[in-house]
Every structure is written in C-alpha cells, then in structure tokens.
PAZAPA-4460 file (N, C-alpha, C; in steps of 0.05 Angstrom, whole numbers, plus 32768, in hexadecimal, padded with zeros to 4 digits):
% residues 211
    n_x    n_y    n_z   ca_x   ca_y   ca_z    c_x    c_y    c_z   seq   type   mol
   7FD7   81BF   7FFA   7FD7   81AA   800E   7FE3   81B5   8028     1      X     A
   7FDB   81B1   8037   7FDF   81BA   8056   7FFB   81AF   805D     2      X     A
   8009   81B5   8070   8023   81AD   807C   801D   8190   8093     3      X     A
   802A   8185   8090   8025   816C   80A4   8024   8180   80C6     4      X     A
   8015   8174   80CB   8010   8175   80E8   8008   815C   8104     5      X     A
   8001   8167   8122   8009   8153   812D   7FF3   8139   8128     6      X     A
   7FDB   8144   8115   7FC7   8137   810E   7FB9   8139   80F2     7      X     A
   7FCB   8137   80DE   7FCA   813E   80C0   7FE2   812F   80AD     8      X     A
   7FE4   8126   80A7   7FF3   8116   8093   7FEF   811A   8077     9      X     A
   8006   810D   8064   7FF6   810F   8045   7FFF   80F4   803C    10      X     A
   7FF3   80ED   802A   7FF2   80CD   8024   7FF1   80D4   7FF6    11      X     A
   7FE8   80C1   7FE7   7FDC   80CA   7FC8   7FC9   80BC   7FCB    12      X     A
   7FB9   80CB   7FB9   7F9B   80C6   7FB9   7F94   80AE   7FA3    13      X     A
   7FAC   80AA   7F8E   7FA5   8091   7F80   7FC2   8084   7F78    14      X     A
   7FC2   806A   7F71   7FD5   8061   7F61   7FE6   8072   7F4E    15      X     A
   7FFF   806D   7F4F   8014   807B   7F3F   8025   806C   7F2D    16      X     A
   802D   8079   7F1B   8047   806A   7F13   805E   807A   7F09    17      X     A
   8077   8066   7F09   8096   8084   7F07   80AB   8064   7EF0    18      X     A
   80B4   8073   7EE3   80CE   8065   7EDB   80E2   806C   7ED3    19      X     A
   80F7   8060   7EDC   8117   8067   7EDD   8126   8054   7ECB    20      X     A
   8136   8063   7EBB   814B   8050   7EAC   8164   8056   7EAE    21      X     A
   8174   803B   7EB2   8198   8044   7EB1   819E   802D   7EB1    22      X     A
   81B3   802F   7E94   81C0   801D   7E8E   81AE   8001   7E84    23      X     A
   819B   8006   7E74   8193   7FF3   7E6B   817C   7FEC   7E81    24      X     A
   817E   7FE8   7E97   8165   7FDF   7EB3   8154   7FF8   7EB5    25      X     A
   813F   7FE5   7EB8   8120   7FF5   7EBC   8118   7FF0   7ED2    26      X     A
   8114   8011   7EE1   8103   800C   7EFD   80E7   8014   7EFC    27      X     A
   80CF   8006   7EF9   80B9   8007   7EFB   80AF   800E   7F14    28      X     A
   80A3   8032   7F1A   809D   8032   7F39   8086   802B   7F3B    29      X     A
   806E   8023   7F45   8057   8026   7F52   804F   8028   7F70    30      X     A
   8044   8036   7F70   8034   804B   7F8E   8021   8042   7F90    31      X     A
   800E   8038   7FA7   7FF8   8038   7FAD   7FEE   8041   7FC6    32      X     A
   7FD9   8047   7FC6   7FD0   8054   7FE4   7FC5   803B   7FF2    33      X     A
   7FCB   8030   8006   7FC1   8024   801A   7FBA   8030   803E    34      X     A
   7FA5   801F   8044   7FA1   801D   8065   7FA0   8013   8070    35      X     A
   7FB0   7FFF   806A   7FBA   7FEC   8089   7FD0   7FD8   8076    36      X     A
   7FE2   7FCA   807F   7FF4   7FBD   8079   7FDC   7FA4   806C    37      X     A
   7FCC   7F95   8072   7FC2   7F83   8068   7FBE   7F88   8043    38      X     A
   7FC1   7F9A   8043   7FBC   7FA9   801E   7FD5   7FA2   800E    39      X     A
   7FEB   7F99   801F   800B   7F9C   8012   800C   7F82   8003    40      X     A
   8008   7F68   800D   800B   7F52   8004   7FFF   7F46   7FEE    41      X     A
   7FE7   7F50   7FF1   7FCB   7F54   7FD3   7FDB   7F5F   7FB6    42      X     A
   7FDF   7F7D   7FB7   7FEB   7F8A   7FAA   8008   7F87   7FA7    43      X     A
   8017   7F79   7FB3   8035   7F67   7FA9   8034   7F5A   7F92    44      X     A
   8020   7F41   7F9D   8011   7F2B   7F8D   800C   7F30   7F75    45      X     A
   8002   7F4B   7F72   7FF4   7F53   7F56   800A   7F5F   7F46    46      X     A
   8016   7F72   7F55   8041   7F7D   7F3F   8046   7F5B   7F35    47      X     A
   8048   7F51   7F4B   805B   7F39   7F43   804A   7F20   7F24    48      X     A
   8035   7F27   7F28   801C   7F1C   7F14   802C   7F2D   7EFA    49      X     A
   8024   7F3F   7EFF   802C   7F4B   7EE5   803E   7F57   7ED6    50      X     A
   8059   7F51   7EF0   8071   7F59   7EE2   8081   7F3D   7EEA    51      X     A
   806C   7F2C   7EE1   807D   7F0F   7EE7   80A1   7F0B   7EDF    52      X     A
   80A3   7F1C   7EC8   80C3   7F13   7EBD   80D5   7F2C   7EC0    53      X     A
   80CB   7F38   7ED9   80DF   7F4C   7EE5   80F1   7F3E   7EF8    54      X     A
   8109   7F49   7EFA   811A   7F3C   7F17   8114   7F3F   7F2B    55      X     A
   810D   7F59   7F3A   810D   7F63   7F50   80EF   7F71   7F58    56      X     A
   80E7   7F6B   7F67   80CF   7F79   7F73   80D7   7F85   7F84    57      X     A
   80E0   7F9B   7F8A   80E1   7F9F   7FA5   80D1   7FBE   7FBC    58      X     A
   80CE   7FBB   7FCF   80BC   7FD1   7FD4   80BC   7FD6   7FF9    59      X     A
   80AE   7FEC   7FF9   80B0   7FF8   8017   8096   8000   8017    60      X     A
   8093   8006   8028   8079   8011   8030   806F   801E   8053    61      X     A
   805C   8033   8059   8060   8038   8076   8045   8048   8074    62      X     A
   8039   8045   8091   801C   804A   809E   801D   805D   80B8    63      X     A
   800A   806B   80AD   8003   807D   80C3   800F   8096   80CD    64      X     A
   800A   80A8   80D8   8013   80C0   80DB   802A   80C4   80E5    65      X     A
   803C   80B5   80EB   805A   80B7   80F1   8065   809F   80E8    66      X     A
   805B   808C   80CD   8071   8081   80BC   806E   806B   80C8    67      X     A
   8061   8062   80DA   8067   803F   80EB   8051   803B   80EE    68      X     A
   8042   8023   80E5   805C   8012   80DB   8066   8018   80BF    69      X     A
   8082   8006   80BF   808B   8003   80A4   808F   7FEC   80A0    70      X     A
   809F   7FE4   8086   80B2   7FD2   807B   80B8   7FD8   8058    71      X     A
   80D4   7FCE   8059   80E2   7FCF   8040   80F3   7FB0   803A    72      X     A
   80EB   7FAD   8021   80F7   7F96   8014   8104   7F99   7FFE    73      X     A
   8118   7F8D   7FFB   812E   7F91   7FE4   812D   7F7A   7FCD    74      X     A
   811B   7F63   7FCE   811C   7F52   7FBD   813A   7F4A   7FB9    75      X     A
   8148   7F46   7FC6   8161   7F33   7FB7   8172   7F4C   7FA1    76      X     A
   8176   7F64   7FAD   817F   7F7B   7FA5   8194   7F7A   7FBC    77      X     A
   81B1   7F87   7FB8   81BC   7F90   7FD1   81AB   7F9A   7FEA    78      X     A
   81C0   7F8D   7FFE   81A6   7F9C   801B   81AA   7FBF   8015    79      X     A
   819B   7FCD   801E   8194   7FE6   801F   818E   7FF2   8004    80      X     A
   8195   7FE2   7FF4   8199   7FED   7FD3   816F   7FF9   7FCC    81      X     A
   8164   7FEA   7FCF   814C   7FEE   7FC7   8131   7FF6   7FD4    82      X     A
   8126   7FE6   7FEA   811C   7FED   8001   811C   8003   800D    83      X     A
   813B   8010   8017   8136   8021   8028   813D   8040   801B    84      X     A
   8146   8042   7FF7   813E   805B   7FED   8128   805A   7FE5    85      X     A
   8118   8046   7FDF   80FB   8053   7FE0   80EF   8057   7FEF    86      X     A
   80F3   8049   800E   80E9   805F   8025   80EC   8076   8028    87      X     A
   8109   807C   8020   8118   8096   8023   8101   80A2   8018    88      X     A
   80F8   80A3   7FFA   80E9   80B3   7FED   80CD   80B7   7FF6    89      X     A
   80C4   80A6   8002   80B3   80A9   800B   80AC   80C3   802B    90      X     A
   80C4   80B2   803A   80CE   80CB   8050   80D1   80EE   804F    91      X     A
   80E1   80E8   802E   80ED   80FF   8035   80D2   8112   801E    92      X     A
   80C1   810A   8011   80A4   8117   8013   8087   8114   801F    93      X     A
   8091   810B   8038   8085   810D   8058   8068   80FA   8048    94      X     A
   8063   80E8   803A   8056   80D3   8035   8052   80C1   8045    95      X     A
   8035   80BA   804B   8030   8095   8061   8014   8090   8053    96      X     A
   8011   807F   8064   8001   806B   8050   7FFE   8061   803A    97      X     A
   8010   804D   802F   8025   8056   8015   802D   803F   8010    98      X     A
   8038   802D   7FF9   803E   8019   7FF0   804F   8020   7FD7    99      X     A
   8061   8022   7FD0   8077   801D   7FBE   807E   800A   7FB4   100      X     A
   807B   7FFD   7FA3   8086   7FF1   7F91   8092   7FEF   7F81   101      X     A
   80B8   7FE1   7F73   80C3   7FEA   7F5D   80D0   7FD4   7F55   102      X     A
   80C6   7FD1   7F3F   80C8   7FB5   7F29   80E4   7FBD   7F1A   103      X     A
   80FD   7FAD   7F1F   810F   7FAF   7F0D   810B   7F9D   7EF7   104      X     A
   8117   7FA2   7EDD   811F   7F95   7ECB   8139   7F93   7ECB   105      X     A
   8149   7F85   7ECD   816D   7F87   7EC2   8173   7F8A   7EAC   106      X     A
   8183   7F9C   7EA7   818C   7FA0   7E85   81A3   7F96   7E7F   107      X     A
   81AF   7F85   7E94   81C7   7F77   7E8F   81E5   7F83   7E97   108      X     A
   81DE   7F97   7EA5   81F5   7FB2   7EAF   81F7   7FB6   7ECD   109      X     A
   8207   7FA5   7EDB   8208   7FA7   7EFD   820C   7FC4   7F03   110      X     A
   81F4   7FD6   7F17   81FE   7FF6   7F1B   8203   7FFD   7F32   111      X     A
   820D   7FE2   7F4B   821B   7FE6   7F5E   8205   7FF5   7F6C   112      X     A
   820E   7FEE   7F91   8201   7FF7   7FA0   81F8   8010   7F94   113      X     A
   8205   8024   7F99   8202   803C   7F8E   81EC   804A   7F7C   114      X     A
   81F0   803A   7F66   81E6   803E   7F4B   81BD   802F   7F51   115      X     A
   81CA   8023   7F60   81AB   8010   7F6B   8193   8021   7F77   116      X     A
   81A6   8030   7F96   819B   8040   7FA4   8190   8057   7F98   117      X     A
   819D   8062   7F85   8194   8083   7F6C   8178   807B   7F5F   118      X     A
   8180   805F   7F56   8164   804B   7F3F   8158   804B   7F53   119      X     A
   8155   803F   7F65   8134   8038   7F6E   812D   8055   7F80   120      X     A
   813D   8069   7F85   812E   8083   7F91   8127   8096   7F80   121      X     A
   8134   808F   7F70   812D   80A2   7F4C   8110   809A   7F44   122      X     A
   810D   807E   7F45   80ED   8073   7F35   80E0   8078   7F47   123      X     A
   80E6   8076   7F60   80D2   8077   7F7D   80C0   8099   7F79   124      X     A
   80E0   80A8   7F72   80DB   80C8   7F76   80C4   80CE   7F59   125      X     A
   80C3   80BB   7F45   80B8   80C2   7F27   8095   80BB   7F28   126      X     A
   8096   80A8   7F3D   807B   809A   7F4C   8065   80B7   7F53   127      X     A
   8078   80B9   7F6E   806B   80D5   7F83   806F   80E9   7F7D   128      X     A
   807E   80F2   7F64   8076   8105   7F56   8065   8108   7F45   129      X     A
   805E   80F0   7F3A   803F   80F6   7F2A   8026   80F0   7F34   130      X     A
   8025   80EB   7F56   800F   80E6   7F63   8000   80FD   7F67   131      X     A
   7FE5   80FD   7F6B   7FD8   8105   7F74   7FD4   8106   7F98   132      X     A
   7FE0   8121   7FA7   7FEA   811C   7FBE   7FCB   8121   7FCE   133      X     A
   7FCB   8111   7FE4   7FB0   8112   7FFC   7FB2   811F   8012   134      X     A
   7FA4   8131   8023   7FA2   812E   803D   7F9B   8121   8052   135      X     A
   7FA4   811B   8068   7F98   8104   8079   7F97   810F   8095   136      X     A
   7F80   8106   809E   7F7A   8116   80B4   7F72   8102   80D2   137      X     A
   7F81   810A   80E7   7F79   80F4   8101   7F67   8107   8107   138      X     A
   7F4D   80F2   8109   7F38   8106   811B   7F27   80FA   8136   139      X     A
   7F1E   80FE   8146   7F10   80F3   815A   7EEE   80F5   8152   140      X     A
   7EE1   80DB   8158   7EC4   80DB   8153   7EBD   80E5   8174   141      X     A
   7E9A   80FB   8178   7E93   80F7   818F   7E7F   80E8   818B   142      X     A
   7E71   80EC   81A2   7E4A   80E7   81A4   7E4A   8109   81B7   143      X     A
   7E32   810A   81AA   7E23   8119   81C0   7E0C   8114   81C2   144      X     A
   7E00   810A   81DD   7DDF   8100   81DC   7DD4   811D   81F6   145      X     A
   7DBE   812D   81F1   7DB2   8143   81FF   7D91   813F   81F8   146      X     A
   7D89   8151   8208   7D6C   8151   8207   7D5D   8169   81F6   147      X     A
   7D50   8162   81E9   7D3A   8178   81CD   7D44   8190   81D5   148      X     A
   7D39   819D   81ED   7D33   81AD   81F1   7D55   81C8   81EB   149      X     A
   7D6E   81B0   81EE   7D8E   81C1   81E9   7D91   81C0   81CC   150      X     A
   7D83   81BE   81BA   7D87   81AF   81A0   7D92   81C6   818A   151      X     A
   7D88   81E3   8196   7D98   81FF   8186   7DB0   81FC   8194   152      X     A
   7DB4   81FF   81B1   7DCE   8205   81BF   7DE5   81EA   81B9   153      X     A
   7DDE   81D4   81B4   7DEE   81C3   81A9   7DF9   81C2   8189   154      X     A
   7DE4   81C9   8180   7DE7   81D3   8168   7DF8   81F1   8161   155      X     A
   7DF8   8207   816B   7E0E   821C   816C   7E28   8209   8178   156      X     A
   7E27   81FF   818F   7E46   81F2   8190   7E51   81DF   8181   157      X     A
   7E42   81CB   816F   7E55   81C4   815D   7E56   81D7   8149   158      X     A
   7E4A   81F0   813D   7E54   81FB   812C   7E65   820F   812E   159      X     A
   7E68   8213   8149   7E7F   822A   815D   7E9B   821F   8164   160      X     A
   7E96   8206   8156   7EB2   81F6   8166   7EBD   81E2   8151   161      X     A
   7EA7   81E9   8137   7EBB   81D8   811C   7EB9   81B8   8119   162      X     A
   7EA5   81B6   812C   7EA0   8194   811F   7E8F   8196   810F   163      X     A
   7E92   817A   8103   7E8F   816F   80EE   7E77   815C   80F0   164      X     A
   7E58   815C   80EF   7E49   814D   80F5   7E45   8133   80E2   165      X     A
   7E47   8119   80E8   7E43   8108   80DF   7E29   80F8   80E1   166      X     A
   7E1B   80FA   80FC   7DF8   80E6   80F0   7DEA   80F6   8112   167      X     A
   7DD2   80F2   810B   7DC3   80FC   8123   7DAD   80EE   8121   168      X     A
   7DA5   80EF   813F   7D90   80DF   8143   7D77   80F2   8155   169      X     A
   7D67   8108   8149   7D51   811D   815D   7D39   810A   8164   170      X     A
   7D42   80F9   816B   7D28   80EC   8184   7D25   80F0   819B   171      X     A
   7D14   80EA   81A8   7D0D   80F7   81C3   7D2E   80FC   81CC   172      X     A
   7D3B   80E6   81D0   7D53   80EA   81E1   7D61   80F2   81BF   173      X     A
   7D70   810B   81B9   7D84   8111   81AE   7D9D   8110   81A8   174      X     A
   7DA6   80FF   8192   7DC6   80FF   8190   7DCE   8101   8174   175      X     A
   7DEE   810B   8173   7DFF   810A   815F   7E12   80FF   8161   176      X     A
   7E23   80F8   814D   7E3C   80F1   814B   7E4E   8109   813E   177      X     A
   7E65   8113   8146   7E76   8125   8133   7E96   811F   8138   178      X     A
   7EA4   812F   8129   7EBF   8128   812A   7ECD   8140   812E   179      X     A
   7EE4   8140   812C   7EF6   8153   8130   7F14   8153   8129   180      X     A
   7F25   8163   8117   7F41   8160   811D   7F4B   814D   8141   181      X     A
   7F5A   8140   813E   7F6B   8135   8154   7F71   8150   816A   182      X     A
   7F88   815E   815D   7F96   8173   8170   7F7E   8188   8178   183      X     A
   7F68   8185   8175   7F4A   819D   817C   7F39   818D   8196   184      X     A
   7F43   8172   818C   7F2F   8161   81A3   7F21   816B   81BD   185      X     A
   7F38   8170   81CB   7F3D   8179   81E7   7F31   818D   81F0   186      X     A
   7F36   81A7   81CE   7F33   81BC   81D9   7F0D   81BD   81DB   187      X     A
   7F02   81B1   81C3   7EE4   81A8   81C7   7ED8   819E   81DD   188      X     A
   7EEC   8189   81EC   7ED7   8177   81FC   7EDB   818D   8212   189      X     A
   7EEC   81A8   8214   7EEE   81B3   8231   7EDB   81C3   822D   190      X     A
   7EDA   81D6   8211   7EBC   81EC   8209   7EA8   81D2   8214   191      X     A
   7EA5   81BE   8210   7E89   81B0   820B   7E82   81B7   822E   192      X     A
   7E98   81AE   823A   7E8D   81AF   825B   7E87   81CB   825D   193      X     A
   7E9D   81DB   825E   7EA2   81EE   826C   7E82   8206   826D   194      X     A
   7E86   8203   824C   7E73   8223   823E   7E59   820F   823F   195      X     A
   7E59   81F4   8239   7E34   81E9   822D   7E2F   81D8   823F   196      X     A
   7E41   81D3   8256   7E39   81C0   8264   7E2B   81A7   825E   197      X     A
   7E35   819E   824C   7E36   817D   824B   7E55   816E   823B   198      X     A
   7E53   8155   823F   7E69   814C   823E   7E65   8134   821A   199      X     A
   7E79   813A   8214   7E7D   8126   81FF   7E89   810E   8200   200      X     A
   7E7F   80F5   81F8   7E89   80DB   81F3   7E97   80D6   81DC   201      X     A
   7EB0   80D3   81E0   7EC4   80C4   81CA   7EBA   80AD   81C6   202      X     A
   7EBF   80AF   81A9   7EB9   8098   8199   7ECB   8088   8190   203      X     A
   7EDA   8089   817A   7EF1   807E   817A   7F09   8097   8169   204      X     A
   7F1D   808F   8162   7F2C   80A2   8150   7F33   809A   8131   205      X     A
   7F30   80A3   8116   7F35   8095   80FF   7F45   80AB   80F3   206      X     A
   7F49   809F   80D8   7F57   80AE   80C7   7F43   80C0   80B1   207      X     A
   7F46   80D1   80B2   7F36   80E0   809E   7F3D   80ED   8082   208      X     A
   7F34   80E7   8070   7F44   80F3   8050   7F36   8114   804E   209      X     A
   7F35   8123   804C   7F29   8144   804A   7F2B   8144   8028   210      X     A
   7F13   8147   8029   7F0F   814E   8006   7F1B   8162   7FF9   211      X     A
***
C-alpha cells in the first residue's frame, strides 16, 4: 500500500471485527467503510438491533482525506473514556472514511477511566487489524472535445501524461472524459496548452478506490 499523500488516503475495504476482554467486560469492535456521514445513523441502528442487551454503544468515526469531518460518542461511558481512543486508533493508522463501532457488555467490574480508555483502543486496534486495508485516491475528471482529424495526437497525450480514459464519444465533433491523480492536475492541463494546444475542461473532483 502506498504512503498517504497530498491526494491518496487509505480507508478498509470491508467490514471488520476485533474483541477485547478485561475483567469480565466485552468490547465488541466493528469497522465499517463508509462515504459520507449519512451511512453512520443507518448502521448505529443496526449494532444497536442486534446487540440490544449491551450497555454501551459507543463509536467515532471521520471522512475524507484529512479526517474532517468527524465525531465521537461515548454512550454514557466517562467523557473521553470511549469515543476519543477509538479515534485515536483510527488516527494513529492514518484511516478515514471509517466508522467504528464498540459494543460493551459489563461484566460487573468498574475499570476506571483508565482501564476504559486501554478497552475500547485495544478492541478498536483488534478491528483494523484484521481489516482488509484500501487505497483512496482524489482525482480530477476532464473533458476534452477536438476535431477527427487530432484524434492520434490527442490520443498520444492522454497516454503520455497517464490519464485514465473513462467514455468517448468519435462523432463528427470528438470527445472524452478522463481523470487524473489530484497533485498531476495542473501539471496536465499546462502540457495540454502548452505542447497540444488545446485546453481541458474540469469536470468535477471524486474519490477514487485503485484496484
């Protein structure tokens, strides 16, 4: 897996699960991959369905290539106790797009702030260690619309410059769509003027998973 960069992230590619015991209490982790915060409240709903006679739900979660947004909840756990070590874990293996979840059971044994904070970053850490880790990629869509006749010379420049062709249209008037790493954008749209003399239209920018 590649190192995070200013346009690369890593996320897991599927649901996980981790569990921690001490002192009798069970921390049930679950991981999920999400893309957009609207995914969080769905998938709450459904822990809480099925671990109806647990005490504590509690969970964090964070989006996008520098972690924001976030949020962390402690369920009625000391403040900082639960929420914000499983961000920690999440943070501190450069993870976003990401949902955490950790179902306590009580075993009847109070383990103090302390003891709280170790449990839920221990099950958090037992989660994302058995995930299957992703790459995530910001990329920029163009257009390029030209006439028949540039249709080799446009053709050597997207394959001289590493895009990625997504749909084309060779009718009289000619166009494609392609993409690109984020941090390459620039350096494309200036070859496009400079060396082929024509200009590219941004499209929009998404997230991209790389197989």
């Amino acid at each position: 897996m590649e190192p995070s960069s200013a346009d690369r992230y890593h996320s897991i590619a599927k649901p996980s699960e981790g569990l921690y015991k001490e002192k009798g209490s069970r921390f049930i982790a679950l991981a999920y991959p999400i893309r957009s915060e609207s995914e969080v409240q769905p998938l709450l709903e459904e822990v809480r369905r099925t671990y109806h006679d647990a005490r504590h739900h509690c969970y964090a979660w964070r989006l996008g290539i520098h972690g924001e947004p976030y949020r962390v909840n402690d369920d009625g756990e000391p403040s900082g106790s639960a929420g914000r070590p499983i961000l920690g874990q999440m943070m501190s293996m450069e993870l976003s797009d990401l949902l955490v979840i950790v179902v306590r059971y009580f075993g009847g044994v109070k383990l103090g702030v302390g003891g709280l904070v170790q449990a839920y970053r221990a099950a958090t850490r037992e989660a994302l260690d058995a995930a299957t880790l992703s790459d995530k990629e910001i990329r920029m869509r163009f257009a390029v619309v030209f006439e028949y006749p540039r249709m080799n010379e446009v053709m050597r420049f997207v394959r001289e410059s590493g895009l990625e062709i997504e749909s084309t249209d060779f009718a009289v008037q000619c166009s494609l769509t392609a993409s690109i790493r984020e941090s390459r954008a620039g350096e494309v749209r200036t070859k496009a003027a400079s060396l082929f003399g024509f200009s590219l239209e941004t499209m929009d920018k998404f997230v991209y998973s790389p197989k």
